[in-house]
N, C-alpha and C positions, 0 to 999 in steps of 0.2 A: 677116751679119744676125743669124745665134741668136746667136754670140759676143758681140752688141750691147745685143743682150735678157738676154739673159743680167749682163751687166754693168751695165742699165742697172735691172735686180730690185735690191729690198730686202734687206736680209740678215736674212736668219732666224735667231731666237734659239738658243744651243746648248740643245741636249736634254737635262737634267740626266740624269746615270747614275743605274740602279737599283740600290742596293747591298742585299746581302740582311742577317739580323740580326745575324749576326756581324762586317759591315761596319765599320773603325773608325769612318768619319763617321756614323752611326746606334748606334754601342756605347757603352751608358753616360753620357748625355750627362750633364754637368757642369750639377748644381742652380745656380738662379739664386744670385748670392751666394759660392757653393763653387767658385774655382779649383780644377782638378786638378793633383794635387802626386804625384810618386814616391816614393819610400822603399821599401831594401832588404828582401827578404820578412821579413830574422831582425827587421828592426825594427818591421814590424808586425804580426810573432809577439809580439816583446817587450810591445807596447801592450797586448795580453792578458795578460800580467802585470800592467801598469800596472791595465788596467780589476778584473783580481782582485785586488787590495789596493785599491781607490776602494772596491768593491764590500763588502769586508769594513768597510772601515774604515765605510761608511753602517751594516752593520750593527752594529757595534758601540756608535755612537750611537746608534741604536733601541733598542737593548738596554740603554744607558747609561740611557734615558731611559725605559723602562718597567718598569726592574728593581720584582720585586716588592714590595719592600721601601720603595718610594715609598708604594706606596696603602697600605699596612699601618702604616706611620708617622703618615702622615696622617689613617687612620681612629682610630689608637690618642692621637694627638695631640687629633682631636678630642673622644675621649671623656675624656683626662682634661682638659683645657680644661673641661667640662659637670662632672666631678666635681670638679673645683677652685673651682668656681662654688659647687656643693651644700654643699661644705665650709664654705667663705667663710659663707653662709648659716645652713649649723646652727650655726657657731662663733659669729656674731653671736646668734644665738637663746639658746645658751647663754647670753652676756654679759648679756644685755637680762636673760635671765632671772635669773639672777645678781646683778643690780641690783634687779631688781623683789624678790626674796626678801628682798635686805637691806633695804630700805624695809618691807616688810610685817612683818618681824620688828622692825624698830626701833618699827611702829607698834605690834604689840602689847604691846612690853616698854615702851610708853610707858602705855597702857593699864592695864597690870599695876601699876605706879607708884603712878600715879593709885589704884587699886582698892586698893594696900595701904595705902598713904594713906590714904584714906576707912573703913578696916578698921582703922585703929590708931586712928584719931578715936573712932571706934563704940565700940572695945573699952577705949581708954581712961576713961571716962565723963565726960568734957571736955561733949560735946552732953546738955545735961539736960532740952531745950525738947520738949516729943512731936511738936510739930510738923518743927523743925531733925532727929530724931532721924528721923521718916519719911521725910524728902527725903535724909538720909543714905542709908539702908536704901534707898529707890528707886534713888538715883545708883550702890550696889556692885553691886546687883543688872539696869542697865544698861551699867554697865562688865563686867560677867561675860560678859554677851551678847555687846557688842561685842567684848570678848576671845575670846570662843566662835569669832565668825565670823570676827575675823581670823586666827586660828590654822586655820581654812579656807580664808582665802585664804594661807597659806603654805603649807600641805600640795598647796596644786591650784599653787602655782609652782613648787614642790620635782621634784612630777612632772614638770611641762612643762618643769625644769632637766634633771632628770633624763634624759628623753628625749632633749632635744638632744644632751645630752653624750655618748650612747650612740650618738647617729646621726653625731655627729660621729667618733667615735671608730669607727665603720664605716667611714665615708665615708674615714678617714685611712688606714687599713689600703689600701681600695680603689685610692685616690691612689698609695700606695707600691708596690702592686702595678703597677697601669698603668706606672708613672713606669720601674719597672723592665724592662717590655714594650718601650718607646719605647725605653731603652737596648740594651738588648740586640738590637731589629731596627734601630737608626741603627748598633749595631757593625757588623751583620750586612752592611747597605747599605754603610754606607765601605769594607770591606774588598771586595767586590764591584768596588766603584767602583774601587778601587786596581790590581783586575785587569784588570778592560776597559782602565782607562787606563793601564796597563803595557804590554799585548798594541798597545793605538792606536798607541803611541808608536813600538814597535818595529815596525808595519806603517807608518808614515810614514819609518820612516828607511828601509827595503827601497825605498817607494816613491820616495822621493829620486834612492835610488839607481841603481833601474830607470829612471824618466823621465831622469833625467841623461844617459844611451845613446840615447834617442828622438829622432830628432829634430826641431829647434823647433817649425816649419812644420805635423809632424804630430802632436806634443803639444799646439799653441795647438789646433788644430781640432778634434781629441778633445777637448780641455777645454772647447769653443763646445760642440758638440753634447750632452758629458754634462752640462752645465747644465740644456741647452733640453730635453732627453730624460729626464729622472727621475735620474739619475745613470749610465746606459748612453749611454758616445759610439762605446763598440766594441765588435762581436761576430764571435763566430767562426762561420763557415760550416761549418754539420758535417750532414753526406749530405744535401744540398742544402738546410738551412733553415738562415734568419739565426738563429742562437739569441737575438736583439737584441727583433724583436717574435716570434716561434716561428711564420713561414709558409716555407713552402716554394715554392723558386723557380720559376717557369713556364719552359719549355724554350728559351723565348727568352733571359731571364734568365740561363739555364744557358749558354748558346751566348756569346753577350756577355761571360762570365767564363770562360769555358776559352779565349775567344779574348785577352784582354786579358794584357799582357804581367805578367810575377808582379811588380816593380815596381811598378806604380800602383797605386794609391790609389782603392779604390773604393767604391761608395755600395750599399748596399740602398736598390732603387726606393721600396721601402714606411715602412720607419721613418727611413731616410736615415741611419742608423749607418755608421761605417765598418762594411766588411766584411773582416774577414781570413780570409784564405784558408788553407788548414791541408792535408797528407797525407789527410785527415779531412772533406776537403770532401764527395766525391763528385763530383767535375768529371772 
């Protein structure tokens, strides 16, 4: 009869095992998205090379791109741009003036004409009338005046010629001066330029050649993460901290990677970098 009862019970569910933290079913679990892949410890020691030439070569576009010689170009650029303007400027002012003097001198040597004219009429004794003879003597001694104050207004354009031509002739030096600033710091930049992008080129063929040994599987996934990550997809563990985000690992953490075989391929909980494992770890 128990044999019956027995057989005629439900079956009770199995009791999941408890595994402690260094368990492999509870070690490391695999981020949503991120298969777990192996690769030989030397080749993701080698990825640490890979990530130090990514890492130099970001810095040397930084560096490309903030060299100082940029804003000193461009401040020196803008100010002769502004002196070249001033120039343009006083050069026209010069011309205008230039113009206006020739006009105001042609008016008074027209003037003067006229006046010598009217003075050889007088002194000839052609006008015998006293009246014709007063409207003469009025009209030289009106031409004198008007002569008086155009020979004013060429003296006050002569100056305001004058001045220009002297501001311009500042202003030209100035121009020459800067112009020569802007060359001498666009040499200074190009050759710069020539060196970072000498030094790229040769950290790009190293790194060629180093990812070329990596393999795919864990060069494609290093190349996902150091996108999504700032340009860090790989870091080395050294005396217990990801050097990737700089926390140090909880003892759980710790237990999980001294247990996990040196083969695989594993995650920092925190930034989700690879993590490589090194002599240097502290495990």
């Amino acid at each position: 009869m128990d044999r019956a009862r027995a057989l005629a019970a439900p079956a009770q569910p199995a009791r999941p095992a408890v595994h402690g933290p260094a368990d492999r079913t509870d070690r490391q679990r695999p981020h949503p998205g991120s298969p777990q892949l192996n690769a030989a410890p030397a080749d993701q020691i080698r990825l640490l090379d890979v990530q130090a030439l990514d890492t130099r070569l970001s810095q040397l576009a930084h560096k490309r791109r903030t060299l100082p010689e940029h804003e000193e170009i461009q401040r020196l650029e803008t100010d002769l741009a502004q002196l070249r303007d001033l120039l343009v400027a006083a050069q026209t002012e010069e011309s205008d003036t230039a113009r206006e003097q020739t006009k105001a001198e042609q008016d008074v040597d027209q003037v003067r004409q006229r006046a010598a004219r009217d003075q050889q009429r007088l002194d000839s004794g052609a006008v015998t009338n006293p009246k014709d003879l007063e409207n003469l003597q009025s009209e030289i001694a009106s031409l004198a005046k008007r002569q008086g104050d155009l020979e004013d207004v060429v003296l006050e354009v002569m100056e305001r010629r004058e001045s220009a031509a002297a501001r311009a002739a500042e202003l030209g030096e100035r121009v020459e001066a800067v112009a020569a600033k802007v060359q001498d710091a666009t040499g200074r930049r190009d050759a710069a330029l020539g060196e970072l992008d000498a030094e790229a080129d040769s950290a790009r063929k190293e790194r060629e050649t180093i990812a070329a040994a990596v393999p795919a599987d864990l060069l494609k996934l290093y190349d996902k993460i150091r996108e999504r990550e700032g340009g860090v997809g790989a870091a080395k563990l050294f005396q217990r901290r990801c050097e990737g985000c700089r926390l140090e690992l909880d003892i759980t953490g710790l237990n999980e990677l001294r247990a996990a075989p040196a083969d695989e391929v594993v995650r920092c909980d925190n930034c989700r970098r690879i993590l490589v494992r090194t002599p240097e770890s502290g495990l």
